[in-house]
mmCIF file of the N, C-alpha and C atoms, coordinates in Angstrom:
data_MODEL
# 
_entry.id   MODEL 
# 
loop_
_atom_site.group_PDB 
_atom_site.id 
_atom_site.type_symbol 
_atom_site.label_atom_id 
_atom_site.label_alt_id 
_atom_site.label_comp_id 
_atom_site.label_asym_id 
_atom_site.label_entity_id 
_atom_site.label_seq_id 
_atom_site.pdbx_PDB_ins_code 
_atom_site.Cartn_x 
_atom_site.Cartn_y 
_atom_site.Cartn_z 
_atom_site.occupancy 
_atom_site.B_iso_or_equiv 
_atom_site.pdbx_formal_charge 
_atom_site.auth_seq_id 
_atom_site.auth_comp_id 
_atom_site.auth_asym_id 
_atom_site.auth_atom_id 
_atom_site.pdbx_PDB_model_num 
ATOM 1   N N  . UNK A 1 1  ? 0.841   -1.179 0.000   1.00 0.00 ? 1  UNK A N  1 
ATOM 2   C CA . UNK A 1 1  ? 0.000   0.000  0.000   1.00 0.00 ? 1  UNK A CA 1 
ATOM 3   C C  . UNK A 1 1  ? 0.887   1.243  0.000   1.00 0.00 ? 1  UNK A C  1 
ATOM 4   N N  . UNK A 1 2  ? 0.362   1.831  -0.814  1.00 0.00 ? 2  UNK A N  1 
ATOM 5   C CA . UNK A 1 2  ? 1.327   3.343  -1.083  1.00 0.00 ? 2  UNK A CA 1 
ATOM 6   C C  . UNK A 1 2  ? 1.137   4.563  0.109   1.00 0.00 ? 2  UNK A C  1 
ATOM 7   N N  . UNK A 1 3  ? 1.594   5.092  0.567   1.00 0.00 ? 3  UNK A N  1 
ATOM 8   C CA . UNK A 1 3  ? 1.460   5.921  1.169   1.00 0.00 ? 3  UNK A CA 1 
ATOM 9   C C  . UNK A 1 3  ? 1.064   7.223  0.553   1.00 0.00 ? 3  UNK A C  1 
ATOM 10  N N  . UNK A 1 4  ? -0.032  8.384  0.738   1.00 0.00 ? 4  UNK A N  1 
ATOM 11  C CA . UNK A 1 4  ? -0.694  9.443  0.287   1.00 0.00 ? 4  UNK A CA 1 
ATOM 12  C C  . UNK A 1 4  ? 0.710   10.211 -0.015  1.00 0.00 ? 4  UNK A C  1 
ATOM 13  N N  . UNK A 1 5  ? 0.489   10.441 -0.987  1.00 0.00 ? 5  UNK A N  1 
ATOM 14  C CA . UNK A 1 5  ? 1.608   11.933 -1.567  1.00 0.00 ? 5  UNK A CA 1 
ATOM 15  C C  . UNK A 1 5  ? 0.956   13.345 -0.906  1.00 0.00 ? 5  UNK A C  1 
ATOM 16  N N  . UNK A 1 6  ? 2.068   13.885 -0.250  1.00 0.00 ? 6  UNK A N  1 
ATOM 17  C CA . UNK A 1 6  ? 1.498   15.047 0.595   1.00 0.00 ? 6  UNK A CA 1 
ATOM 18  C C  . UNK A 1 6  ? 2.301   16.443 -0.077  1.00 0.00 ? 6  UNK A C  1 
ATOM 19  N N  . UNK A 1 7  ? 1.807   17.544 -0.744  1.00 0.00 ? 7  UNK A N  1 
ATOM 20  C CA . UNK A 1 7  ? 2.786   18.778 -0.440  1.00 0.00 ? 7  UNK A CA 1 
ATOM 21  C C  . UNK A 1 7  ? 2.809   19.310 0.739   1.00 0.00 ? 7  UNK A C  1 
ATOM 22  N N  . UNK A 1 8  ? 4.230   19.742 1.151   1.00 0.00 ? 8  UNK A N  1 
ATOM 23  C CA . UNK A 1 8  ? 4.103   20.720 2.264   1.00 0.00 ? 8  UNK A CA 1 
ATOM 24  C C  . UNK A 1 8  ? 5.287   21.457 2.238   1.00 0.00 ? 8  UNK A C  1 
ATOM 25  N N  . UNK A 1 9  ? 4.346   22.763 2.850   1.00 0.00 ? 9  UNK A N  1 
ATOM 26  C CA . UNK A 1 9  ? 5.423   24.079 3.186   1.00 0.00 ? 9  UNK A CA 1 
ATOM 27  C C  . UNK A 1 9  ? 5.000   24.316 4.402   1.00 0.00 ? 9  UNK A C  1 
ATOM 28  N N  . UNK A 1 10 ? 6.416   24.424 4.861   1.00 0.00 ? 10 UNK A N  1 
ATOM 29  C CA . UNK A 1 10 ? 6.622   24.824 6.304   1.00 0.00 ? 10 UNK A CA 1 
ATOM 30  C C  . UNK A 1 10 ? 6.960   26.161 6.465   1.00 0.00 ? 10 UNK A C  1 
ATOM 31  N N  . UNK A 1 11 ? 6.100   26.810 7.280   1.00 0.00 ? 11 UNK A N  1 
ATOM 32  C CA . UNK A 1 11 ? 6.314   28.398 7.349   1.00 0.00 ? 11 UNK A CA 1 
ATOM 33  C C  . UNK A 1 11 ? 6.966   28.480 8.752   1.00 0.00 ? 11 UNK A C  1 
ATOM 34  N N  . UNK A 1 12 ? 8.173   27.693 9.579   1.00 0.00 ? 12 UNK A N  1 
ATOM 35  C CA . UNK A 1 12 ? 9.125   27.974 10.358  1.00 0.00 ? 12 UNK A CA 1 
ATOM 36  C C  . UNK A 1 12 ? 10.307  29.065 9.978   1.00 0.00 ? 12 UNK A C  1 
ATOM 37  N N  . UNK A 1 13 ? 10.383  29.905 10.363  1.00 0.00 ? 13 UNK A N  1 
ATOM 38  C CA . UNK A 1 13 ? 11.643  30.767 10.632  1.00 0.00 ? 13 UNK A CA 1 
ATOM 39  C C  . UNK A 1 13 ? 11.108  31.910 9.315   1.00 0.00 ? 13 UNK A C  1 
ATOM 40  N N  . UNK A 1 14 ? 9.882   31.784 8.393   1.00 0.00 ? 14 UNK A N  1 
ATOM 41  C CA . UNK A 1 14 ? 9.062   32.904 7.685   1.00 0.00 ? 14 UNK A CA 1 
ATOM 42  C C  . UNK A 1 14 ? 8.511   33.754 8.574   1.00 0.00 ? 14 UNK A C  1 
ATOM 43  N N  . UNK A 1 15 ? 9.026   35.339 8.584   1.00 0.00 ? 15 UNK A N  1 
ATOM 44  C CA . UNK A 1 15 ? 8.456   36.101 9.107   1.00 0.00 ? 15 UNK A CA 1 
ATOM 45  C C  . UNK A 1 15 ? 6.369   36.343 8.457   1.00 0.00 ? 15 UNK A C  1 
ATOM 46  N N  . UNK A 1 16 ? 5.753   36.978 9.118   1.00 0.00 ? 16 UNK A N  1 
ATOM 47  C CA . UNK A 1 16 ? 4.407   37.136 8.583   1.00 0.00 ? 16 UNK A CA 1 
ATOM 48  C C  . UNK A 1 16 ? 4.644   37.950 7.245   1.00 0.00 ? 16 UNK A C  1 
ATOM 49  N N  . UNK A 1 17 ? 4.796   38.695 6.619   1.00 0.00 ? 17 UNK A N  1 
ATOM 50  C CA . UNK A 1 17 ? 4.506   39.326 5.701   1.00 0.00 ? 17 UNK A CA 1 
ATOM 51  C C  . UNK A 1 17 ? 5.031   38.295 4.695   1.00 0.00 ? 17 UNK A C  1 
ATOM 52  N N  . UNK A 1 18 ? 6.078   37.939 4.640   1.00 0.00 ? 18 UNK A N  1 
ATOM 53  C CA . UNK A 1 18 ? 6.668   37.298 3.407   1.00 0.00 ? 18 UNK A CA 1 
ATOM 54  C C  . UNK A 1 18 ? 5.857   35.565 3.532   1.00 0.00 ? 18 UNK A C  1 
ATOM 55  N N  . UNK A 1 19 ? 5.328   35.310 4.678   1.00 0.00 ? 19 UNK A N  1 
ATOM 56  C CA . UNK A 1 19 ? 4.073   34.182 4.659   1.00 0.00 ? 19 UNK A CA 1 
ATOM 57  C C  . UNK A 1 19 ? 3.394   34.317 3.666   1.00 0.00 ? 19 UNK A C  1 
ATOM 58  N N  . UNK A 1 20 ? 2.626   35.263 3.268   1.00 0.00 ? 20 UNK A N  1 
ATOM 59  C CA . UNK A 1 20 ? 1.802   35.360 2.215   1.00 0.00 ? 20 UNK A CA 1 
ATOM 60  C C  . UNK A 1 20 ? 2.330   35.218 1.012   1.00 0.00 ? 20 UNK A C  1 
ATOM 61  N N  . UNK A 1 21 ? 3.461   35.675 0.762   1.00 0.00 ? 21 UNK A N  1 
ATOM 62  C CA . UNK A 1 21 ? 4.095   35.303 -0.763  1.00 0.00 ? 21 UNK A CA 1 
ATOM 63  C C  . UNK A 1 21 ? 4.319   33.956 -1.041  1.00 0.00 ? 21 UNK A C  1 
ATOM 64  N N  . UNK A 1 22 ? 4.927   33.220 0.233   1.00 0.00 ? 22 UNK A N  1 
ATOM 65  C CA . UNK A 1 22 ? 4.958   31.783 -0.193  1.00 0.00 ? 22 UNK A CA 1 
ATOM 66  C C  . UNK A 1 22 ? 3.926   31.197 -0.372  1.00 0.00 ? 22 UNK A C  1 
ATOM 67  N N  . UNK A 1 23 ? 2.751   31.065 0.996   1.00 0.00 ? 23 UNK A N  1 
ATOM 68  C CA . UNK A 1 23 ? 1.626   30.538 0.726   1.00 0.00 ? 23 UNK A CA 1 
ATOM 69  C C  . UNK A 1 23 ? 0.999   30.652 -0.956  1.00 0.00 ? 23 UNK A C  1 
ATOM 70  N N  . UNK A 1 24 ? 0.755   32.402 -1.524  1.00 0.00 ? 24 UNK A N  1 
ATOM 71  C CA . UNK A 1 24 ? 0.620   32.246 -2.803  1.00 0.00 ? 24 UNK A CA 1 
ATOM 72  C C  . UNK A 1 24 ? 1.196   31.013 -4.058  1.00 0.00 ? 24 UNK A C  1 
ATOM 73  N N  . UNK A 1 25 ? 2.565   31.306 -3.551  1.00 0.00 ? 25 UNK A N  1 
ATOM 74  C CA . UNK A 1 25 ? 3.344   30.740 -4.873  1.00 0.00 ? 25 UNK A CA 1 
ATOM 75  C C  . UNK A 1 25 ? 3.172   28.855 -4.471  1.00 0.00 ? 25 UNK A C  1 
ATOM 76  N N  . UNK A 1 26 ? 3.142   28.422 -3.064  1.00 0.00 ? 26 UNK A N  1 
ATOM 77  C CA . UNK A 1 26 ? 2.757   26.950 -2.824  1.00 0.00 ? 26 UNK A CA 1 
ATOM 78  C C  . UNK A 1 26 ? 1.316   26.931 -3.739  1.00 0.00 ? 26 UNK A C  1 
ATOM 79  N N  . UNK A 1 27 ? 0.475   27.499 -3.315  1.00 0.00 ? 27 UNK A N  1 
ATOM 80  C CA . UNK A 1 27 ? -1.024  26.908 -4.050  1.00 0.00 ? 27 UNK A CA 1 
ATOM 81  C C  . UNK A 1 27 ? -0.860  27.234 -5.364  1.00 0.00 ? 27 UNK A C  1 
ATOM 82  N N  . UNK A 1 28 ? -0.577  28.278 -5.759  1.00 0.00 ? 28 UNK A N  1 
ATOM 83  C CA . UNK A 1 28 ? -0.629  28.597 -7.189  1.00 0.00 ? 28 UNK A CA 1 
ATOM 84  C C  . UNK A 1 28 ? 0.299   27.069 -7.931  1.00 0.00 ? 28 UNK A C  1 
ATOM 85  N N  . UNK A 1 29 ? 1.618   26.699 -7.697  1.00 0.00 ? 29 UNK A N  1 
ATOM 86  C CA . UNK A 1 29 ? 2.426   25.841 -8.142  1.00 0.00 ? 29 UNK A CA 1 
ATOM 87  C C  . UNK A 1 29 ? 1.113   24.413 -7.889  1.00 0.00 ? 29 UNK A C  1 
ATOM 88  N N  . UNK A 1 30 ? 0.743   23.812 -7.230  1.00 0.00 ? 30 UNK A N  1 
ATOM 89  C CA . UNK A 1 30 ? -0.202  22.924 -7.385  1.00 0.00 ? 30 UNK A CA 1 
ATOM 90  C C  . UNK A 1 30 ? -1.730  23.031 -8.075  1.00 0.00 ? 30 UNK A C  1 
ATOM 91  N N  . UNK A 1 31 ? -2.337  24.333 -8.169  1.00 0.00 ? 31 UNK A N  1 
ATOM 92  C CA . UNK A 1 31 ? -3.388  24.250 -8.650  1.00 0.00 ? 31 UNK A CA 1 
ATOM 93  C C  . UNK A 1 31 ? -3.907  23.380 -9.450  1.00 0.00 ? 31 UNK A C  1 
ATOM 94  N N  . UNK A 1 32 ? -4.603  22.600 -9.238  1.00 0.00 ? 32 UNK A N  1 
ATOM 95  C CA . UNK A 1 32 ? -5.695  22.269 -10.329 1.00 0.00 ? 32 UNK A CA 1 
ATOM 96  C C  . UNK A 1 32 ? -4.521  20.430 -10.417 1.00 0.00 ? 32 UNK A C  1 
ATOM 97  N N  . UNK A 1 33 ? -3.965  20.109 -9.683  1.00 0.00 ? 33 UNK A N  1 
ATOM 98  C CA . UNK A 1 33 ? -3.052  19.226 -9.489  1.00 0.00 ? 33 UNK A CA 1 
ATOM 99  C C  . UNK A 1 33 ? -3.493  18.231 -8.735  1.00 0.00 ? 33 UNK A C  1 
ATOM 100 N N  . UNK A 1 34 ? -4.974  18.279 -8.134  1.00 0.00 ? 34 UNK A N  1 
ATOM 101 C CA . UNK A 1 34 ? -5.845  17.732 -6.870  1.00 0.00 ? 34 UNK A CA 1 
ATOM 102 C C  . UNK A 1 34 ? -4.288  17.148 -5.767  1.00 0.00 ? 34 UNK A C  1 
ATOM 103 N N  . UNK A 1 35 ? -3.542  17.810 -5.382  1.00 0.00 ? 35 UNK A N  1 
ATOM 104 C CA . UNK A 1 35 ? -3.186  18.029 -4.230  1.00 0.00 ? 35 UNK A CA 1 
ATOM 105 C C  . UNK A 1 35 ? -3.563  17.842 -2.983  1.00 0.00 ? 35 UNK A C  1 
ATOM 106 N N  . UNK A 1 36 ? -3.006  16.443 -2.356  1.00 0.00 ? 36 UNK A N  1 
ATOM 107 C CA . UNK A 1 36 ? -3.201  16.643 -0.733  1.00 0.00 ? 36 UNK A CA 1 
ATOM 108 C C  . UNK A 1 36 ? -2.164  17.617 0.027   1.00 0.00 ? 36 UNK A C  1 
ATOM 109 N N  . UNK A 1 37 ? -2.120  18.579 0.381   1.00 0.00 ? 37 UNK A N  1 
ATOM 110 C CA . UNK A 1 37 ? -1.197  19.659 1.182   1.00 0.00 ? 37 UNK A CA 1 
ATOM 111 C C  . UNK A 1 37 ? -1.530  20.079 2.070   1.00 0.00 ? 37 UNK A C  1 
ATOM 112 N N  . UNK A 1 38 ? -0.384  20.161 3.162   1.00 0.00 ? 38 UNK A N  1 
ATOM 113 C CA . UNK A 1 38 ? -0.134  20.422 4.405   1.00 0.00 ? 38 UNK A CA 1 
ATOM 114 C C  . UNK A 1 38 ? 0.583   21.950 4.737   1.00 0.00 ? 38 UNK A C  1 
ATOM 115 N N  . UNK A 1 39 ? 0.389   22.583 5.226   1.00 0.00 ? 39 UNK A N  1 
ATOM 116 C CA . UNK A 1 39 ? 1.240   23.875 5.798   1.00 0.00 ? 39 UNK A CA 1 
ATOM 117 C C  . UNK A 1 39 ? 1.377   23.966 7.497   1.00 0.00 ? 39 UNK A C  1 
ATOM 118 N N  . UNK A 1 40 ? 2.226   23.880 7.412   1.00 0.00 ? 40 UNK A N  1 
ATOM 119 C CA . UNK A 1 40 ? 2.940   23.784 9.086   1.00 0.00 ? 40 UNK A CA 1 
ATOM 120 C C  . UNK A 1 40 ? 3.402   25.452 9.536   1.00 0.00 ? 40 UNK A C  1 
ATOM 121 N N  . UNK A 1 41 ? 2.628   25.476 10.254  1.00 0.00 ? 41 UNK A N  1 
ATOM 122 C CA . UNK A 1 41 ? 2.619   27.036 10.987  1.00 0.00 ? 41 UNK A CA 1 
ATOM 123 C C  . UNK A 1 41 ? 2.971   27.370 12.322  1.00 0.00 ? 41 UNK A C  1 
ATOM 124 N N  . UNK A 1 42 ? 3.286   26.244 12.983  1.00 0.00 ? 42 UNK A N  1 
ATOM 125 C CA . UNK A 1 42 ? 4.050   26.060 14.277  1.00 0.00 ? 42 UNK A CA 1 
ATOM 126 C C  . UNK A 1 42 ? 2.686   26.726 15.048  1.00 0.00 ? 42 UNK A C  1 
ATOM 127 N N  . UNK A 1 43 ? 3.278   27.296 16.349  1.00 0.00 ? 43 UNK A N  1 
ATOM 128 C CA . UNK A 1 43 ? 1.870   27.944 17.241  1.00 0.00 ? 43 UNK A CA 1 
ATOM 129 C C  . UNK A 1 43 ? 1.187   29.078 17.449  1.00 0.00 ? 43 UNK A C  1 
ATOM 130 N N  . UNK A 1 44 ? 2.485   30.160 16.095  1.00 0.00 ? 44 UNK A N  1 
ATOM 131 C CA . UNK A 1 44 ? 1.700   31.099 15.809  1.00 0.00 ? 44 UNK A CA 1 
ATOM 132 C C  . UNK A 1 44 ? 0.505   31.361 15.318  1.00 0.00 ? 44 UNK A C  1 
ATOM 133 N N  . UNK A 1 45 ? -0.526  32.200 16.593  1.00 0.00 ? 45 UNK A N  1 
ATOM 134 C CA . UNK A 1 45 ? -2.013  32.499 16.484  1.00 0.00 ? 45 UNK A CA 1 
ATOM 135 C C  . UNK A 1 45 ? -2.074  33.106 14.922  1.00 0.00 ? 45 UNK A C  1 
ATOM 136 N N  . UNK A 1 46 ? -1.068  33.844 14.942  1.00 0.00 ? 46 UNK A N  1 
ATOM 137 C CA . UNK A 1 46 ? -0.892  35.061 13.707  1.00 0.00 ? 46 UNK A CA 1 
ATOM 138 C C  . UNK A 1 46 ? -1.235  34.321 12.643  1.00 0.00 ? 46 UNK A C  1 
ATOM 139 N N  . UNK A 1 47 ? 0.213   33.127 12.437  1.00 0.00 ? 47 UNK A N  1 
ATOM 140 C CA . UNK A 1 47 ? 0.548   32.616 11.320  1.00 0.00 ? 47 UNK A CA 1 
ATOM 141 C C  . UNK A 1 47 ? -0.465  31.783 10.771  1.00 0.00 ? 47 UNK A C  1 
ATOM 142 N N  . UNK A 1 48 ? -1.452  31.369 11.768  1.00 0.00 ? 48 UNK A N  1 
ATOM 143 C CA . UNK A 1 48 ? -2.575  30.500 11.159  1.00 0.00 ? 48 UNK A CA 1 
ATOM 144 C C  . UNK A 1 48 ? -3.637  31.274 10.674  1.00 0.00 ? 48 UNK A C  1 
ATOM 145 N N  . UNK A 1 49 ? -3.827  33.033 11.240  1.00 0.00 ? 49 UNK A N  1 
ATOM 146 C CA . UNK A 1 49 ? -4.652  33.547 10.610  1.00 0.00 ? 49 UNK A CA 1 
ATOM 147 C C  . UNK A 1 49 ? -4.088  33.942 9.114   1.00 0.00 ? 49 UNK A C  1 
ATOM 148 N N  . UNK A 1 50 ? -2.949  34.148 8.615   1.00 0.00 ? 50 UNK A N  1 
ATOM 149 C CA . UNK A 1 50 ? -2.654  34.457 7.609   1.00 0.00 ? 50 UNK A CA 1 
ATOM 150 C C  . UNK A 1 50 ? -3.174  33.159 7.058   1.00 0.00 ? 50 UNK A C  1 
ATOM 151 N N  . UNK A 1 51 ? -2.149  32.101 7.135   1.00 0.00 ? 51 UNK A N  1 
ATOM 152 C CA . UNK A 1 51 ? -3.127  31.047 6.203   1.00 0.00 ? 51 UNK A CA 1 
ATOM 153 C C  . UNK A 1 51 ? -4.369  30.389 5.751   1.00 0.00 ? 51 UNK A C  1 
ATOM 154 N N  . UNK A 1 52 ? -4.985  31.020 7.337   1.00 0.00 ? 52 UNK A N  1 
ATOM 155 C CA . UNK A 1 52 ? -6.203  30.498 7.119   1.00 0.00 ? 52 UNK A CA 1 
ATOM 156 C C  . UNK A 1 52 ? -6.787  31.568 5.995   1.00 0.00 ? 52 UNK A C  1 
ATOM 157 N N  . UNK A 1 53 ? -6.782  33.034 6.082   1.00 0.00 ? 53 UNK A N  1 
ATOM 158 C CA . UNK A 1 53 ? -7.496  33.815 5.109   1.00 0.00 ? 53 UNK A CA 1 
ATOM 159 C C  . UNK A 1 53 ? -7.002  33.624 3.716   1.00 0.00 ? 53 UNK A C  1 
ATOM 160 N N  . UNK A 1 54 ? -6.169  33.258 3.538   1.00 0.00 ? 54 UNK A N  1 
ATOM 161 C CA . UNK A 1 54 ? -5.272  32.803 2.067   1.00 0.00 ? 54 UNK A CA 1 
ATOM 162 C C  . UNK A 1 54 ? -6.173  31.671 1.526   1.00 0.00 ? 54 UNK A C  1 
ATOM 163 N N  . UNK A 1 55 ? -6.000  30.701 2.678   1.00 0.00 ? 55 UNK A N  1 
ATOM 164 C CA . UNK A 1 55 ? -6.997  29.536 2.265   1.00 0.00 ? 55 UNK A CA 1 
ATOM 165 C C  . UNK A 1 55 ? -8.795  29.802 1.637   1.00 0.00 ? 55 UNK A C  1 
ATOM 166 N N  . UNK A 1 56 ? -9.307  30.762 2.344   1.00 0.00 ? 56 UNK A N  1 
ATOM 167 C CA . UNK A 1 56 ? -10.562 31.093 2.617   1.00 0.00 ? 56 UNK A CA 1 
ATOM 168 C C  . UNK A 1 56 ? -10.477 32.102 1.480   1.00 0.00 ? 56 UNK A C  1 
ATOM 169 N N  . UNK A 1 57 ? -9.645  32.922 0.547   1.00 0.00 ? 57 UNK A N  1 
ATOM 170 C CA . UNK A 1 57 ? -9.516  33.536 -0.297  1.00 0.00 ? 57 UNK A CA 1 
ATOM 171 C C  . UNK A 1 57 ? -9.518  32.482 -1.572  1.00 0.00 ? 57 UNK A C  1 
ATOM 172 N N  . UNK A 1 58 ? -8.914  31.548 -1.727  1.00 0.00 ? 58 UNK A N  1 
ATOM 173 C CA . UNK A 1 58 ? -8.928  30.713 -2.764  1.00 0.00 ? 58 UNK A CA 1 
ATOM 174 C C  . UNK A 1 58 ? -10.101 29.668 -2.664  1.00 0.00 ? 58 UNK A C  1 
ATOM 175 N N  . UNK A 1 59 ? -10.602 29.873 -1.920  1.00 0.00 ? 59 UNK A N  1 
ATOM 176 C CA . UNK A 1 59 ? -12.183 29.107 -1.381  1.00 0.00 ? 59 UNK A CA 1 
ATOM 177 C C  . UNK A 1 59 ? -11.807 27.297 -1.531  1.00 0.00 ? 59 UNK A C  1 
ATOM 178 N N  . UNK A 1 60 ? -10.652 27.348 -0.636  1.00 0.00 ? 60 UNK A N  1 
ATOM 179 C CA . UNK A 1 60 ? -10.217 25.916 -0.313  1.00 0.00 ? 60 UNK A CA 1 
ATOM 180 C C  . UNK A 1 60 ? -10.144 25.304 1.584   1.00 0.00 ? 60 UNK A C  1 
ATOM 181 N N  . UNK A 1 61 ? -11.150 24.415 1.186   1.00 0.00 ? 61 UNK A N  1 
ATOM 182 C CA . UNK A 1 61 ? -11.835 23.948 2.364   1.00 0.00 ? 61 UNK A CA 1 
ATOM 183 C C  . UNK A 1 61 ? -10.559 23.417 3.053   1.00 0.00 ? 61 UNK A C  1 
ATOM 184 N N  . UNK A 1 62 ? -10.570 23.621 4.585   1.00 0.00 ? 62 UNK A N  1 
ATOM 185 C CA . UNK A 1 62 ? -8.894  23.108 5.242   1.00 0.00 ? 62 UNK A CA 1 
ATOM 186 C C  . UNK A 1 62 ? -9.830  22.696 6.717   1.00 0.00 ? 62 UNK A C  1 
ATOM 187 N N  . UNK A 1 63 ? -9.030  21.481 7.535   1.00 0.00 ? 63 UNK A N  1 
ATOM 188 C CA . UNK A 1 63 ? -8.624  20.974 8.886   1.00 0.00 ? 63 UNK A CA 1 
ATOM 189 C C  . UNK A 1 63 ? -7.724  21.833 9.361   1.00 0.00 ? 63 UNK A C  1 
ATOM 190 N N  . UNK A 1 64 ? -7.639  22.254 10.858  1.00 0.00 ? 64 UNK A N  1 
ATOM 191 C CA . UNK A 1 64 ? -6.769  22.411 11.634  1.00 0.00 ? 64 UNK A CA 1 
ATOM 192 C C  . UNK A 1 64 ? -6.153  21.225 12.376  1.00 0.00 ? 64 UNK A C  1 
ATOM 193 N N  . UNK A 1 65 ? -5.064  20.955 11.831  1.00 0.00 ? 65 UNK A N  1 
ATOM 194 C CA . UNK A 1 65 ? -4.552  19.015 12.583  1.00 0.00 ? 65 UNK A CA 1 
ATOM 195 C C  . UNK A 1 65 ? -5.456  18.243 12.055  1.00 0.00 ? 65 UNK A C  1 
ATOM 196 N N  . UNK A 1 66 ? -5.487  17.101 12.562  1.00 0.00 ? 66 UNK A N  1 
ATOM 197 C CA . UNK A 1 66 ? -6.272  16.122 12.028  1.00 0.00 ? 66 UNK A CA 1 
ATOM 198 C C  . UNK A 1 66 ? -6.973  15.347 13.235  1.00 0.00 ? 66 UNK A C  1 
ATOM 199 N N  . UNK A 1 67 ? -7.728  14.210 12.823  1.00 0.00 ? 67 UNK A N  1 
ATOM 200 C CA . UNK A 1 67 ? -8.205  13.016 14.173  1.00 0.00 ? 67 UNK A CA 1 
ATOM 201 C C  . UNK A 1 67 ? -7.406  12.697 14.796  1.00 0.00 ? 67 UNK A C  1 
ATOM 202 N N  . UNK A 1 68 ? -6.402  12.196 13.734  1.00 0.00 ? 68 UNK A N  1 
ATOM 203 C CA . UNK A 1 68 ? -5.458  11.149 14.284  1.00 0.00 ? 68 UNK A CA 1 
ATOM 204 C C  . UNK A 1 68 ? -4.116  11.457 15.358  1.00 0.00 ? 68 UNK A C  1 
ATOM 205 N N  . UNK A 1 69 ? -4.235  12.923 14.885  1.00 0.00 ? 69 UNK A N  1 
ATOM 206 C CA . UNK A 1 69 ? -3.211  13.897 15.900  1.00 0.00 ? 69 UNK A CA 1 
ATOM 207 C C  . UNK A 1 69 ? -3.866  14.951 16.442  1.00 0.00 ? 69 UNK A C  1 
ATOM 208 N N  . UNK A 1 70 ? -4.569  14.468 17.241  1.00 0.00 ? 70 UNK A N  1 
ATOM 209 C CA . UNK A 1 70 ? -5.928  15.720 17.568  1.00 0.00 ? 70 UNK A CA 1 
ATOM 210 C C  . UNK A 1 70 ? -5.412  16.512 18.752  1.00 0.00 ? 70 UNK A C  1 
ATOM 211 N N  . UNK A 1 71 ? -4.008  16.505 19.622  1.00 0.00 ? 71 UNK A N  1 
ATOM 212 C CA . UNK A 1 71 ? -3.024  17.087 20.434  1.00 0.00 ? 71 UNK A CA 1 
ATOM 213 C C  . UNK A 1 71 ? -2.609  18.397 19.014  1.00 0.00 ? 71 UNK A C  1 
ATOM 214 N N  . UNK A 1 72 ? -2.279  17.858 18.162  1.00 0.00 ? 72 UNK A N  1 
ATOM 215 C CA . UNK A 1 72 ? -1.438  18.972 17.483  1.00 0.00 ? 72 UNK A CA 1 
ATOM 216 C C  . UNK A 1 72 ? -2.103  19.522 16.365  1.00 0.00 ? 72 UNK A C  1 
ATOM 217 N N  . UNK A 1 73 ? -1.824  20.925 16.938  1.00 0.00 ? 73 UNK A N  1 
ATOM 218 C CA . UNK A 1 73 ? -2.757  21.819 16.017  1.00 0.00 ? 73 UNK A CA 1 
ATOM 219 C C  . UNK A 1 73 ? -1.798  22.834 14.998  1.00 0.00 ? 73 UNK A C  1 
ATOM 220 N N  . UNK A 1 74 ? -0.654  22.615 14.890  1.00 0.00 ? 74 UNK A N  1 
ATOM 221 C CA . UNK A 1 74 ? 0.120   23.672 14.440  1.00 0.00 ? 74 UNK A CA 1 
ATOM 222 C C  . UNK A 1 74 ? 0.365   23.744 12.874  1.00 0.00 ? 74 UNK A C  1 
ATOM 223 N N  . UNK A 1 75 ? -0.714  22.513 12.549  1.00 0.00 ? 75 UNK A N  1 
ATOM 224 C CA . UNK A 1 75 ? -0.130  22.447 11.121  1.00 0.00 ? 75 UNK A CA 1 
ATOM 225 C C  . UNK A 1 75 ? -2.047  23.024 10.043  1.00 0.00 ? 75 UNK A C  1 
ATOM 226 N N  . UNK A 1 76 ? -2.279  22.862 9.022   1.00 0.00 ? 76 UNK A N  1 
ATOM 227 C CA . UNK A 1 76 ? -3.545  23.160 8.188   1.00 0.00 ? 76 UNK A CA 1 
ATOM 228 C C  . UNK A 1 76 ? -3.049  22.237 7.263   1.00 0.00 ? 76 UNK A C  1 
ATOM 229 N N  . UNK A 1 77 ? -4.297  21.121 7.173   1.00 0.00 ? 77 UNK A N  1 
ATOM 230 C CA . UNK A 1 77 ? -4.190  20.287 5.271   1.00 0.00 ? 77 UNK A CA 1 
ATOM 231 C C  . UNK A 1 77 ? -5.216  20.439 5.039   1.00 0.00 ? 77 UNK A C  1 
ATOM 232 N N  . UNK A 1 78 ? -5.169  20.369 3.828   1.00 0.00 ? 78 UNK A N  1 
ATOM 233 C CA . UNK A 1 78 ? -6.336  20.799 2.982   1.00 0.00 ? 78 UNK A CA 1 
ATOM 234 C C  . UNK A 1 78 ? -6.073  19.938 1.270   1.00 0.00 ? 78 UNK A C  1 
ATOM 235 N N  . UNK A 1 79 ? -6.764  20.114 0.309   1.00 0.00 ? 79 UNK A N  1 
ATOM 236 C CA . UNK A 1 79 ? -6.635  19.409 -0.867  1.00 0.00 ? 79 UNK A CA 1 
ATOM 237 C C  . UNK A 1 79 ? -6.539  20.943 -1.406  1.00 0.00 ? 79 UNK A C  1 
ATOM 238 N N  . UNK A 1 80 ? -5.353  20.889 -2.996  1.00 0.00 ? 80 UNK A N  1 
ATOM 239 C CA . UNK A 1 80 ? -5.407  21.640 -3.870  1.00 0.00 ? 80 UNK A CA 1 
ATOM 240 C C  . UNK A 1 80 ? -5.961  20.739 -5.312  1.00 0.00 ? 80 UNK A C  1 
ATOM 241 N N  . UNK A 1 81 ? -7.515  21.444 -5.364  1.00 0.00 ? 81 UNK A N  1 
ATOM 242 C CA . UNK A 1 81 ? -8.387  20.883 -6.617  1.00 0.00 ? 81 UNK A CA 1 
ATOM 243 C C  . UNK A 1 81 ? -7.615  21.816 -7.638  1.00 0.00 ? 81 UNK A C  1 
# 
């Protein structure tokens, strides 16, 4: 059994402003690629609101963590359709 192909960008040691440029250029580079992707935002409150409105701008439905790691919240996956 194969294991799920995941993208991910990790926004560790990205200050907030330049967050948004990557986040852009991650989704844009997968679009339309049906993408399972992950973004790891560590425990910044901040950093998850940036992604989350990025996300909510491209009208792509996202989890905070998952079931299976329902302790850790620092990361957002979501699918890029």
């Amino acid at each position: 059994m194969n294991p799920i192909k995941r993208e991910l960008l990790d926004l560790h040691r990205i200050n907030h402003i330049d967050a948004e440029i990557f986040i852009d250029r991650f989704i844009n580079k997968y679009w339309g690629k049906n993408s399972s992707a992950r973004i790891i935002t560590g425990n910044s409150k901040a950093m998850k609101e940036i992604v989350i409105s990025k996300l909510n701008f491209y009208n792509i439905k996202f989890t905070i963590g998952n079931e299976w790691e329902s302790t850790s919240k620092s990361f957002i996956d979501f699918l890029i359709e």
